[in-house]
Backbone bond lengths (Angstrom), bond angles and torsions (degrees), N, CA, C in turn:
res aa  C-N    CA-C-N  psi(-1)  N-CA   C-N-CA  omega(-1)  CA-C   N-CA-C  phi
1 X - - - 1.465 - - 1.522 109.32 -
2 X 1.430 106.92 114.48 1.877 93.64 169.42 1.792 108.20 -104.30
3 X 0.884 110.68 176.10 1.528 127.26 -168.35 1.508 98.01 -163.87
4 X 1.420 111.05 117.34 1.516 118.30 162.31 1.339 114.35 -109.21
5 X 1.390 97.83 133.66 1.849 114.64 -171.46 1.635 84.61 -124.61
6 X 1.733 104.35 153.86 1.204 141.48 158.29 1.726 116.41 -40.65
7 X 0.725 137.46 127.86 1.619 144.84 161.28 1.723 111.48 -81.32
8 X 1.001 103.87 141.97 1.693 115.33 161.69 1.274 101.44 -44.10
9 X 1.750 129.56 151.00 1.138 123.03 -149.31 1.778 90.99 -116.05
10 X 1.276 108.19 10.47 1.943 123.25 172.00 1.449 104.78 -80.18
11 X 1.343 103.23 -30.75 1.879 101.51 174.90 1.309 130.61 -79.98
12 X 1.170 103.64 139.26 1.247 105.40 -179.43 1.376 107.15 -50.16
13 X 1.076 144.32 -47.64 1.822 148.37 -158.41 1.306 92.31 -79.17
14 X 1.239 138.78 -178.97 1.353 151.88 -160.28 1.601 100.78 -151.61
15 X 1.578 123.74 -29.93 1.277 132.52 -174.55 1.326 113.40 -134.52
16 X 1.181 99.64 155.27 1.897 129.20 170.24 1.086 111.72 -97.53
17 X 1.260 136.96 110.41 1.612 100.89 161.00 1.272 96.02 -123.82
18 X 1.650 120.90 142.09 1.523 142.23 -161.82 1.600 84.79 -124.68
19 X 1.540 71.10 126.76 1.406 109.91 170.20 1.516 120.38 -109.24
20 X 1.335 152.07 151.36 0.903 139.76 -165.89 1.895 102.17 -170.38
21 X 1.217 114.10 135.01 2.015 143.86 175.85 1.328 107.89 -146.98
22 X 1.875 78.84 140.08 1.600 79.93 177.47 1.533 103.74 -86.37
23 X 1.422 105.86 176.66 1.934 110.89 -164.12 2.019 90.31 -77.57
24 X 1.066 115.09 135.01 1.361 112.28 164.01 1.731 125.82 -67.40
25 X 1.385 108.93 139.00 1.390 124.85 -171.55 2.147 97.99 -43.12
26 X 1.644 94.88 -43.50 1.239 89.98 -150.01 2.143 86.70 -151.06
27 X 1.877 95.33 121.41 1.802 115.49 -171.76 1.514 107.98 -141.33
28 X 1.245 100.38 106.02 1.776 92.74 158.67 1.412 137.13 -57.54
29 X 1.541 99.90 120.29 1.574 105.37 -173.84 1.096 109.06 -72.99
30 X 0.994 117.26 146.24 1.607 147.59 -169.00 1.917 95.51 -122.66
31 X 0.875 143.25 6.86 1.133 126.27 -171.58 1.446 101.28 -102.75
32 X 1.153 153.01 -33.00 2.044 144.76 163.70 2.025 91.07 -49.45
33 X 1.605 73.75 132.33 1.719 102.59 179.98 1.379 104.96 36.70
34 X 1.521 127.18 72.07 1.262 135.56 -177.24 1.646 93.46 -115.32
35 X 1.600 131.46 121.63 1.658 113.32 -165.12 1.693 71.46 -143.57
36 X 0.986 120.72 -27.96 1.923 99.07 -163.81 1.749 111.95 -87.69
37 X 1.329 116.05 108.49 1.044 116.45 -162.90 1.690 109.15 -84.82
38 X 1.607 128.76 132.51 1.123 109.37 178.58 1.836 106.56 -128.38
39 X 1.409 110.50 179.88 1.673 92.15 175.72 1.716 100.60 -120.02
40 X 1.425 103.22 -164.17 1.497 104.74 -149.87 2.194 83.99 -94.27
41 X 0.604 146.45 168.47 1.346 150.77 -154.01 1.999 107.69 -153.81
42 X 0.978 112.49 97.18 1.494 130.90 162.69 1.933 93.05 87.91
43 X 1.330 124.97 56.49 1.387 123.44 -179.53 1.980 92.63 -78.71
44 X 1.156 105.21 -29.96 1.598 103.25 -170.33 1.857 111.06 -59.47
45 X 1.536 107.80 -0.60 1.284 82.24 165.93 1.194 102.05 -116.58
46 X 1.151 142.09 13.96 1.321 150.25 -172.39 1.671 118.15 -124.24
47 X 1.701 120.57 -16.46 1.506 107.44 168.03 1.787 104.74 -163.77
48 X 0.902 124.38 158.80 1.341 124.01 179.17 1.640 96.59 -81.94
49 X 1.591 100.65 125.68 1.800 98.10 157.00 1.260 146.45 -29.57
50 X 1.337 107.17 -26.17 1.573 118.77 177.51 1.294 108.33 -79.06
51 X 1.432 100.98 -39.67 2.151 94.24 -173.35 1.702 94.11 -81.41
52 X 1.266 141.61 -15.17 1.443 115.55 160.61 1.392 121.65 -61.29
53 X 1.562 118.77 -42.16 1.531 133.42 174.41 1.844 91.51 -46.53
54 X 1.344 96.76 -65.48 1.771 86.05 -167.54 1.562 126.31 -52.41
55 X 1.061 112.43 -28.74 1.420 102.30 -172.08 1.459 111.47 -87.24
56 X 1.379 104.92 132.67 0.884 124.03 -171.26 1.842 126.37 -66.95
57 X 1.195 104.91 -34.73 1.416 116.64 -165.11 1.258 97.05 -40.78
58 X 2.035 119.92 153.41 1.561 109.24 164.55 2.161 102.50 -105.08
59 X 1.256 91.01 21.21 1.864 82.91 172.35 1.328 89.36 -124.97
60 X 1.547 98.16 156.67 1.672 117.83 171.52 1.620 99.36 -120.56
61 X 1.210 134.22 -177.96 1.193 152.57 -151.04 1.476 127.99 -142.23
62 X 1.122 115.06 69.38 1.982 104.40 -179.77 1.314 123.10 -91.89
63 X 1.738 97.52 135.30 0.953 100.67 163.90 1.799 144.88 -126.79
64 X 1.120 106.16 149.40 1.671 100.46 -169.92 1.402 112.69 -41.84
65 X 1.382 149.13 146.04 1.264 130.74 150.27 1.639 107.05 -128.39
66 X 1.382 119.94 89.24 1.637 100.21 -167.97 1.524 104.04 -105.31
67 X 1.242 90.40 14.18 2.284 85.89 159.27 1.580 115.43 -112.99
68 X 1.461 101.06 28.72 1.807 114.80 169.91 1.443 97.61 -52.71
69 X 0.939 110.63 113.03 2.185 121.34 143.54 1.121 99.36 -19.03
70 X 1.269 126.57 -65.97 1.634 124.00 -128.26 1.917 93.00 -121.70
71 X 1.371 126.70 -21.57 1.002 117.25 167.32 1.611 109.25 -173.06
72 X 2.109 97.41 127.61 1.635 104.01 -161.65 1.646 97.15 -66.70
73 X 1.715 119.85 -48.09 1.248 102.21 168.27 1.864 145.20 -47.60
74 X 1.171 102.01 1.51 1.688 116.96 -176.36 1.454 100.16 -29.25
75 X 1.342 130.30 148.84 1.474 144.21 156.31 1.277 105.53 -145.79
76 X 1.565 108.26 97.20 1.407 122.65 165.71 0.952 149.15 -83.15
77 X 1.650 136.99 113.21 1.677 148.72 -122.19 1.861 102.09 -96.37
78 X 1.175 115.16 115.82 1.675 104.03 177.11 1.719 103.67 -114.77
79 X 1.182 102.99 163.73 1.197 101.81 169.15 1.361 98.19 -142.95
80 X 1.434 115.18 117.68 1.312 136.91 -153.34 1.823 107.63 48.55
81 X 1.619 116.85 -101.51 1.272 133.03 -165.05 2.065 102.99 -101.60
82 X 1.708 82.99 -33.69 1.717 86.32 -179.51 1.204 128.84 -67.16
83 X 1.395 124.43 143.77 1.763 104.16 170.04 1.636 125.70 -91.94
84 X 0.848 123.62 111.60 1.864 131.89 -171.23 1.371 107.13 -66.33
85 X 1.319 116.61 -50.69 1.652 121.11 173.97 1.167 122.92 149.23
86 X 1.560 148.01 -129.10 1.668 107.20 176.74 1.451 99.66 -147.44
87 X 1.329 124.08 177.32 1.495 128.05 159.84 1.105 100.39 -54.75
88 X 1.250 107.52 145.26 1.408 126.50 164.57 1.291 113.86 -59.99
89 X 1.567 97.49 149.96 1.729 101.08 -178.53 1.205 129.44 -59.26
90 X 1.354 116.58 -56.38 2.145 127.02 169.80 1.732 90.36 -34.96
91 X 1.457 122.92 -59.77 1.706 111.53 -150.22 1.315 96.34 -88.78
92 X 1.844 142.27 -6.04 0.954 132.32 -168.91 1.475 96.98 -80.93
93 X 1.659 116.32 -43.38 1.735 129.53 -154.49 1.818 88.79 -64.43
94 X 1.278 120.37 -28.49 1.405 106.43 -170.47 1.741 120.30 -108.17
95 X 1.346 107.24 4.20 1.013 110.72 176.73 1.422 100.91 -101.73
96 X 1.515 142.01 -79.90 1.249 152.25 88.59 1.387 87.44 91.02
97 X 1.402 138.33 -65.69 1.571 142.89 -175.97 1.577 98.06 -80.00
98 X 1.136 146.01 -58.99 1.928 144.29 149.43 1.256 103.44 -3.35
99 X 1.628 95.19 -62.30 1.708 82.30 -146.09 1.933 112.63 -106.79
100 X 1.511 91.81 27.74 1.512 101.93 171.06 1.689 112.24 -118.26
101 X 1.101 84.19 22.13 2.060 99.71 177.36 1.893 103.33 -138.52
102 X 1.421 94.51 6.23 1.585 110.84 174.65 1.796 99.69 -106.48
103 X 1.530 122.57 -70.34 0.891 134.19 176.31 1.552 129.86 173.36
104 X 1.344 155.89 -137.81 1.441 139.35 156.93 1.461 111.90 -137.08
105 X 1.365 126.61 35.16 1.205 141.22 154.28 1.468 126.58 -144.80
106 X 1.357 118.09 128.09 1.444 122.38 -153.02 1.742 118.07 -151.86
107 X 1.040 119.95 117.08 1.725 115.52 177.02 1.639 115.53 -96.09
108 X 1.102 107.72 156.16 1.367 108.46 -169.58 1.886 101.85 -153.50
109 X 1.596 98.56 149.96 1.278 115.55 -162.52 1.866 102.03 -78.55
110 X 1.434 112.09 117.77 1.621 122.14 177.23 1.600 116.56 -62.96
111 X 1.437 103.31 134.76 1.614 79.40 -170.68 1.542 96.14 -93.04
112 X 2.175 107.18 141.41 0.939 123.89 -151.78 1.626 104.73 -84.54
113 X 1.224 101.61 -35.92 1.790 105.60 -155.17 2.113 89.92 -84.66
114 X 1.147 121.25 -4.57 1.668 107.99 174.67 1.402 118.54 -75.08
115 X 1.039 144.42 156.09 1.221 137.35 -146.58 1.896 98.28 -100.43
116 X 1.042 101.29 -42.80 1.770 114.31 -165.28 1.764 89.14 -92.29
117 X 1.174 127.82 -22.58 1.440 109.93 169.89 1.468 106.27 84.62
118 X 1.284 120.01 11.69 1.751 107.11 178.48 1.247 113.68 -126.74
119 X 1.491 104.96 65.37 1.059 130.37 167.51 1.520 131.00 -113.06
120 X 1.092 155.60 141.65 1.491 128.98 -175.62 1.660 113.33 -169.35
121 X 1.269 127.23 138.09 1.278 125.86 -133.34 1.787 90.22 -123.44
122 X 1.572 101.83 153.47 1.287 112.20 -159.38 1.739 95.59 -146.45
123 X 1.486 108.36 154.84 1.386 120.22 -170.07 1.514 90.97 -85.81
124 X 1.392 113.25 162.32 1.530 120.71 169.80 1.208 103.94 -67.73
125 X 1.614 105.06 160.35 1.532 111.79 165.96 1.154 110.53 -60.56
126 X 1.471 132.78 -56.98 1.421 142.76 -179.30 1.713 89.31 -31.82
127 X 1.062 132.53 -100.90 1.445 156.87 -175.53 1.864 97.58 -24.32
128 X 0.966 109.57 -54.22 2.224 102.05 168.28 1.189 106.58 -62.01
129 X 1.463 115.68 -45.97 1.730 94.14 176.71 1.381 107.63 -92.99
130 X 1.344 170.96 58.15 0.827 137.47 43.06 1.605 147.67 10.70
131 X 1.276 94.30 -56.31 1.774 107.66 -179.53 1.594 105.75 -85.28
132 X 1.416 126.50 -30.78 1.109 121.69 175.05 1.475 120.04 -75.01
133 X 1.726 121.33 -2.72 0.968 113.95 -169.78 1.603 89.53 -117.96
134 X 1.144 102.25 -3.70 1.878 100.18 169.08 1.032 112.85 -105.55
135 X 1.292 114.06 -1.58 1.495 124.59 -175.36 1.929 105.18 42.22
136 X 1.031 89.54 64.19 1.677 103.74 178.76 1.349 92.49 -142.96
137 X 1.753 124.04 124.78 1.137 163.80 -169.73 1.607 107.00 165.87
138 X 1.552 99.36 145.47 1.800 133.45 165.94 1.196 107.72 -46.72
139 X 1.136 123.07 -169.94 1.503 151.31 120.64 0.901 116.32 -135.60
140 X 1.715 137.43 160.23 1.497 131.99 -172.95 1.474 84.75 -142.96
141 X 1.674 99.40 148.91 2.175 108.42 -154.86 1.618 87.43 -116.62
142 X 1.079 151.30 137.28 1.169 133.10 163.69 1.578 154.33 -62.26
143 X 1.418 87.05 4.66 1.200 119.05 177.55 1.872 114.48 -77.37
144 X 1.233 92.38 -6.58 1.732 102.88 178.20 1.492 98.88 -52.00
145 X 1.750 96.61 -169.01 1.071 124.44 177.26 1.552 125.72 -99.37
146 X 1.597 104.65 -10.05 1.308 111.24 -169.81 0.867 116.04 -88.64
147 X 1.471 129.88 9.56 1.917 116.59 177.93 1.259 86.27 -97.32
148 X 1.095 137.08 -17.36 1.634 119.37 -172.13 1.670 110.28 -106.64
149 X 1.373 131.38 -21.98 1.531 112.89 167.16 1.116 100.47 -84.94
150 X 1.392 92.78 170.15 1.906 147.63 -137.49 1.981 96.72 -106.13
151 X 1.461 77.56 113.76 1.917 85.15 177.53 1.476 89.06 -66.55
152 X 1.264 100.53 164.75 2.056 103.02 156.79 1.522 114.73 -69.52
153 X 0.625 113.83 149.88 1.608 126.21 176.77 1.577 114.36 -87.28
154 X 1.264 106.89 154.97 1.635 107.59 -173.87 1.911 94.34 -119.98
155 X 1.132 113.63 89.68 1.910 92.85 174.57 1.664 111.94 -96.91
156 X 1.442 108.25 160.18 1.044 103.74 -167.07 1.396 104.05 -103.05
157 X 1.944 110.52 159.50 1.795 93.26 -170.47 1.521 115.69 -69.71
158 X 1.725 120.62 -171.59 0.862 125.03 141.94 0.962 151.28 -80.79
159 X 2.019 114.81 99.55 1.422 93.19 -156.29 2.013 130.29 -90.36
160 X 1.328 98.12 161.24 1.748 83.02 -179.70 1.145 107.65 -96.86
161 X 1.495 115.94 172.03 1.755 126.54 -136.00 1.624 85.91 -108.69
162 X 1.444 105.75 30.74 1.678 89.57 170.90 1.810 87.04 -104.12
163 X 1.064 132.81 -55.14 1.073 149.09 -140.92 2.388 91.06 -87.40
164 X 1.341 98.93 -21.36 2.097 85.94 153.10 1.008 97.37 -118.46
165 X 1.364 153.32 -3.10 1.491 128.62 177.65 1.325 93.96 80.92
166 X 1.498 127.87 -10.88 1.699 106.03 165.94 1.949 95.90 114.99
167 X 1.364 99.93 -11.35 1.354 115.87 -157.54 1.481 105.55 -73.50
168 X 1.321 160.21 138.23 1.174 162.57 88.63 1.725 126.20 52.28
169 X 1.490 131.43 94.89 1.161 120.65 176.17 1.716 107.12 -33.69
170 X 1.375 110.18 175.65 1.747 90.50 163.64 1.710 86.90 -166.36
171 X 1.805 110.84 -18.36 1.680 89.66 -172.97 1.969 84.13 -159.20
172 X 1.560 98.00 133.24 1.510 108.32 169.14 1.939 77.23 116.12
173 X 1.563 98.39 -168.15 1.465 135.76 -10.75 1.918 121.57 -33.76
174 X 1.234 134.82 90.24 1.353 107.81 171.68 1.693 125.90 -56.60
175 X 1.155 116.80 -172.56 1.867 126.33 164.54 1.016 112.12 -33.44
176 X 1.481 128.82 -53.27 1.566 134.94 -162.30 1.619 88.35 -99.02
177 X 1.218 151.70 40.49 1.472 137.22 175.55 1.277 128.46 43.86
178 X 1.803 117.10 11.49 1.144 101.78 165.85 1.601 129.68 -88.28
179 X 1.366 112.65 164.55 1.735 121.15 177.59 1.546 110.42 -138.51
180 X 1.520 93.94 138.94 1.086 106.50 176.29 1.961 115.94 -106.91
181 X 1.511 93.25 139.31 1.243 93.51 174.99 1.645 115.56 -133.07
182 X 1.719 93.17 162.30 1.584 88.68 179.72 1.652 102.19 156.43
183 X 1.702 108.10 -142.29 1.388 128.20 155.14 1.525 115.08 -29.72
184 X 0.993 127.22 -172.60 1.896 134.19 147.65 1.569 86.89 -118.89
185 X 1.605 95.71 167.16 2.042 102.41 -171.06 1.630 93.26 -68.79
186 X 1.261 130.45 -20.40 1.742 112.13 -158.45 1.972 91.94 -75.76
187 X 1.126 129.64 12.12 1.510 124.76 -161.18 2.202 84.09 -83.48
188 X 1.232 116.47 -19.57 1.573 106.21 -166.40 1.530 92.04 -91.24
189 X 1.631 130.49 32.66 1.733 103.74 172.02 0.951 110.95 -95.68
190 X 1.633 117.60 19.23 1.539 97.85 -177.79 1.656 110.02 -122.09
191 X 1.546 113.03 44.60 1.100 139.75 179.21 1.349 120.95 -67.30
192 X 1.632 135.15 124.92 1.128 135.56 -161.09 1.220 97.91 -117.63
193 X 1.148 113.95 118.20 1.853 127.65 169.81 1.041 107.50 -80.15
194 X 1.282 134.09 -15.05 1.694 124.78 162.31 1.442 119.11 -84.17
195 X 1.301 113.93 -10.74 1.599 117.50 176.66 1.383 100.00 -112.19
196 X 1.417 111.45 2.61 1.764 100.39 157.43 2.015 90.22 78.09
197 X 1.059 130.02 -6.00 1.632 131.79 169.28 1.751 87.78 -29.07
198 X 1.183 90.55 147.11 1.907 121.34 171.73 1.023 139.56 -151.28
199 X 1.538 160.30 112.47 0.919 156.81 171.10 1.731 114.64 -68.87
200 X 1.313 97.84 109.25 1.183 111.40 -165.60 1.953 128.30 -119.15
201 X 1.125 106.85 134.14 1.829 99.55 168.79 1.532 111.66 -131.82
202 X 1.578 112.48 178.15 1.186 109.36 -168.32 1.508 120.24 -99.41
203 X 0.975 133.51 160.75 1.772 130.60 179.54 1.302 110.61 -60.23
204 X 0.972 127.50 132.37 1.652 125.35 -175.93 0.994 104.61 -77.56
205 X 1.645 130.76 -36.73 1.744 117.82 175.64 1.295 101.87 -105.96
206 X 1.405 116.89 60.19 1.338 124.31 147.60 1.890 120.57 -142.77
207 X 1.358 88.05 15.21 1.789 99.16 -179.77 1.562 107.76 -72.50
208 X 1.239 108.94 163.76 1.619 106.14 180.00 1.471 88.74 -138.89
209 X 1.702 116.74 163.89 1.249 103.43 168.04 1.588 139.66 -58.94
210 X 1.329 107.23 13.96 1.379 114.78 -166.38 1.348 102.29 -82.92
211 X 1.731 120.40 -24.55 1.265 110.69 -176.32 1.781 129.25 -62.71
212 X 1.985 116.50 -6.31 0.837 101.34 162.00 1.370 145.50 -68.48
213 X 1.692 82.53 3.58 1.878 87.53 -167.86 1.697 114.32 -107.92
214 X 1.832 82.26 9.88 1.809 82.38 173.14 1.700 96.47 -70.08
215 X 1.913 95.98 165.46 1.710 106.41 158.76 1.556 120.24 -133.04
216 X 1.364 137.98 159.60 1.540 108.06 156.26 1.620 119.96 -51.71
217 X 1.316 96.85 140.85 1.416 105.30 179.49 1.361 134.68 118.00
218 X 1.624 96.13 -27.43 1.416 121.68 -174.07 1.913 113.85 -60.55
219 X 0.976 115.76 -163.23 1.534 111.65 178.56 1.380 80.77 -164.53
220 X 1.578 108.96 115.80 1.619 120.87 162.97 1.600 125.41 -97.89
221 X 1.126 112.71 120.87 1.706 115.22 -152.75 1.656 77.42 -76.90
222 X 1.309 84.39 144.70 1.764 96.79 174.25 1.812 104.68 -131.41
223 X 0.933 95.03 154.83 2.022 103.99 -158.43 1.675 83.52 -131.43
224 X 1.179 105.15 146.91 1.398 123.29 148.57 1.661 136.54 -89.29
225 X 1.441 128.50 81.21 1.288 134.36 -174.67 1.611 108.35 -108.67
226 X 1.206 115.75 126.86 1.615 123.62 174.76 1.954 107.36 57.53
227 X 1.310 103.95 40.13 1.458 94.77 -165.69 1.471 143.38 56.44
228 X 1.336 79.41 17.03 1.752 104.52 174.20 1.212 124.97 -120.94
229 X 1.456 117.91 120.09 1.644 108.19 -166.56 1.056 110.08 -98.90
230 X 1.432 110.96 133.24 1.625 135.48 -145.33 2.097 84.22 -105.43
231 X 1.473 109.04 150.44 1.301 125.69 167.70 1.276 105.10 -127.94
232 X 1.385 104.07 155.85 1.185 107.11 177.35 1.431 122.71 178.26
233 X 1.715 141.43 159.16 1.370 119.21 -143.91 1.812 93.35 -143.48
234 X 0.900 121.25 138.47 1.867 125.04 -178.85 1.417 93.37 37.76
235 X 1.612 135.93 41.73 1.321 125.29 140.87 1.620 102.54 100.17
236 X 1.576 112.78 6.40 1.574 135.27 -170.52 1.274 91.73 -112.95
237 X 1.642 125.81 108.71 1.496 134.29 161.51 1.239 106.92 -84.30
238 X 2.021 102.78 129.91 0.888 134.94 -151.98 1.830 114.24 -112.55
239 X 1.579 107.22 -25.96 1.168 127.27 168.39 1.292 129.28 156.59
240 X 1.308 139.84 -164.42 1.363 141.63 159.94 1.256 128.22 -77.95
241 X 1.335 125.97 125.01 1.482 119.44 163.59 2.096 126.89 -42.53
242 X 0.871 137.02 124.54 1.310 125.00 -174.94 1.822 108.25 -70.40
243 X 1.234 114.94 37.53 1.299 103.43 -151.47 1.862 91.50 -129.76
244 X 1.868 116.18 131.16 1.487 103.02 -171.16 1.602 85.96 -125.70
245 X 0.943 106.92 143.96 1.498 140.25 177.58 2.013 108.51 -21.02
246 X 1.103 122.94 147.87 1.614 108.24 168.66 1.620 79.22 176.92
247 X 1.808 102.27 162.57 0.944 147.38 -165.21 1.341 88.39 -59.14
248 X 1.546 121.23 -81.28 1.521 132.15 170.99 1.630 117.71 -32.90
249 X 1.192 124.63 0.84 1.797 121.00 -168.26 1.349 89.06 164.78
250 X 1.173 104.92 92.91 1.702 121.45 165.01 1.403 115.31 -90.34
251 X 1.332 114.69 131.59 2.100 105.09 173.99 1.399 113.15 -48.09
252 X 1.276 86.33 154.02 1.485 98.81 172.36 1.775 106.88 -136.33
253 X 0.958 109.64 -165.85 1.411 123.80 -148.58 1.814 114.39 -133.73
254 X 1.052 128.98 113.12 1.781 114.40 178.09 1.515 108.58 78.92
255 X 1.100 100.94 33.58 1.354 110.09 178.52 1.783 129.27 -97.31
256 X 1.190 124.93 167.67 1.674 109.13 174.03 1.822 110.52 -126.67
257 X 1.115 135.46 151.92 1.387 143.54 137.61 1.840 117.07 -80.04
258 X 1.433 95.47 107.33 1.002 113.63 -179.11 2.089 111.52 -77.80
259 X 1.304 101.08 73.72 1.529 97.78 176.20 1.605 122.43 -42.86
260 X 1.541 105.25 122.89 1.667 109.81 -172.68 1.778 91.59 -143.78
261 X 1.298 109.17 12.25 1.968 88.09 155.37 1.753 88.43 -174.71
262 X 1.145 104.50 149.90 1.565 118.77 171.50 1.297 111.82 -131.50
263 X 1.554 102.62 150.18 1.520 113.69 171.25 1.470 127.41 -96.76
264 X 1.680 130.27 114.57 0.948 134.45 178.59 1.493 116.65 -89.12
265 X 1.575 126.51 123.36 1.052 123.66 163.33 1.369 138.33 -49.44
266 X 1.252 132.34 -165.40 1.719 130.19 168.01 0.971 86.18 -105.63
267 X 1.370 145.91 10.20 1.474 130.19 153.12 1.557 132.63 -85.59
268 X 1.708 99.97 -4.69 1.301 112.10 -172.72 1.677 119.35 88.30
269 X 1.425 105.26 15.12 1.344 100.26 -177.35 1.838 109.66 -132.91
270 X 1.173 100.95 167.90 1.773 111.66 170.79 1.666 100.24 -50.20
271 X 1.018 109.07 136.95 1.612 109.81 145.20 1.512 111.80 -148.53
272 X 1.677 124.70 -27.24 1.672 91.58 165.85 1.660 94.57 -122.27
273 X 1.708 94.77 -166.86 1.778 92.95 164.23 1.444 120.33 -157.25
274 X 1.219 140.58 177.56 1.359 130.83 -175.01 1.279 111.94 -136.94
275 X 1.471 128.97 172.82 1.038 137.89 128.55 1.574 109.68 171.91
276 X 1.354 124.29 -151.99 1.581 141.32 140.39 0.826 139.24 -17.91
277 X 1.220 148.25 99.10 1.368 133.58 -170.72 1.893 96.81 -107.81
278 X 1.044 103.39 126.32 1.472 115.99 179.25 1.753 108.56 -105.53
279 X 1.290 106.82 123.51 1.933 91.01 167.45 1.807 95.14 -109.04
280 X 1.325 100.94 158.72 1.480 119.48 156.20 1.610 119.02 -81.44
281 X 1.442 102.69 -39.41 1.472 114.44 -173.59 1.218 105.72 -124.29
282 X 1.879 126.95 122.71 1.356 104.31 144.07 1.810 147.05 -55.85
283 X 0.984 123.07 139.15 1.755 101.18 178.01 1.308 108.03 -123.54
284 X 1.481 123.13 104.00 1.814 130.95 168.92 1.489 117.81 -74.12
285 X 1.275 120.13 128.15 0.957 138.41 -165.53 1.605 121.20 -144.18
């Protein structure tokens, strides 16, 4: 049964559409030697993120759909009765022939340690054909125990108001539990294209541990080395600007990043940061 409802008019989507099956009497588990972990693929038109976080169950539910419109390989993700959204297409086209000489209802193990829970782990192909040629596979009856226990929970710490400045979630929890706090994004409209102003972050494989000790507020001296503008805090480089050279915003030199939001891990710590990038000097090159 689908049913399309309205979305909050902040989202990008405009629609819901709810989908809804009942759980089958009788699904081959897929969860023994399940190692390839995948996630649920286009759930945003099918459920708000939060009601995946909420539900608790640690199995999800696939199902075959090979009279999809839009694709005969479809494998569609439930969680319990609801539909979450589906395998992705590349891993559906190759699984998709497996598991229609297996059957068209199937449970699979949730991955536990992700924060949003829409994750869910699948046996290799090697390992399905195998079993189909030993004809060794489960079944799972529904009468189990597993629609009703309790995945583990992932909570996030408590953080102290040194580490937001006191400042306002504004984006996350994402998958991995991080949040960002600070500004909201409209804080960059007052950006000057003649002073070369930027909204800027740092390279992720160019962080050093110094970035836990950025804060909002800070001013990160940024240097120009190899055309890459270097940040950095009491003379401790912290990382790279994400920002590459162009006609429109050329590097400059003696410049600062004005930090106005940081990223806190699920570990309780800094890991990226944002803001302004201010130069004193242009430098053409």
């Amino acid at each position: 049964m689908n049913v399309v409802l309205p979305k909050q008019a902040a989202h990008r989507y405009s629609q819901l559409t709810i989908s809804t099956k009942e759980i089958p009497p009788l699904a081959v588990d897929l969860r023994q030697d399940a190692t390839r972990l995948y996630r649920i693929y286009g759930s945003r038109y099918w459920i708000e993120l939060d009601e995946i976080r909420k539900d608790p169950s640690p199995i999800l539910f696939l199902h075959r759909e090979p009279g999809n419109h839009y694709d005969k390989n479809a494998v569609a993700v439930y969680g319990g009765t609801r539909k979450f959204g589906y395998l992705a297409a590349p891993a559906a086209a190759k699984y998709a022939p497996l598991l229609d000489r297996m059957g068209s209802h199937f449970i699979v193990r949730r991955d536990y340690e992700d924060y949003t829970g829409d994750g869910f782990y699948l046996p290799s192909l090697s390992v399905l054909q195998e079993r189909l040629e030993s004809e060794e596979f489960r079944y799972w009856q529904s009468n189990r125990r597993d629609l009703h226990a309790q995945r583990p929970s992932v909570t996030l710490p408590t953080l102290e108001e040194d580490l937001t400045g006191g400042y306002p979630r504004v984006e996350g929890p994402y998958s991995n539990g991080n949040q960002v706090f600070g500004l909201p994004r409209d804080y960059d409209g007052d950006l000057s294209v003649n002073e070369h102003f930027r909204i800027s972050w740092l390279r992720k494989n160019s962080l050093t541990s110094e970035i836990q000790n950025v804060r909002i507020g800070d001013r990160l001296l940024l240097t120009l080395l190899n055309k890459k503008l270097v940040a950095s805090k009491f003379g401790k480089e912290i990382g790279m600007l994400d920002w590459k050279w162009s006609e429109d915003f050329p590097m400059f030199n003696e410049g600062a990043l004005e930090v106005h939001r940081v990223t806190i891990s699920i570990e309780g710590t800094v890991c990226q940061c944002e803001g302004r990038a201010r130069p004193s000097t242009v430098t053409a090159f």
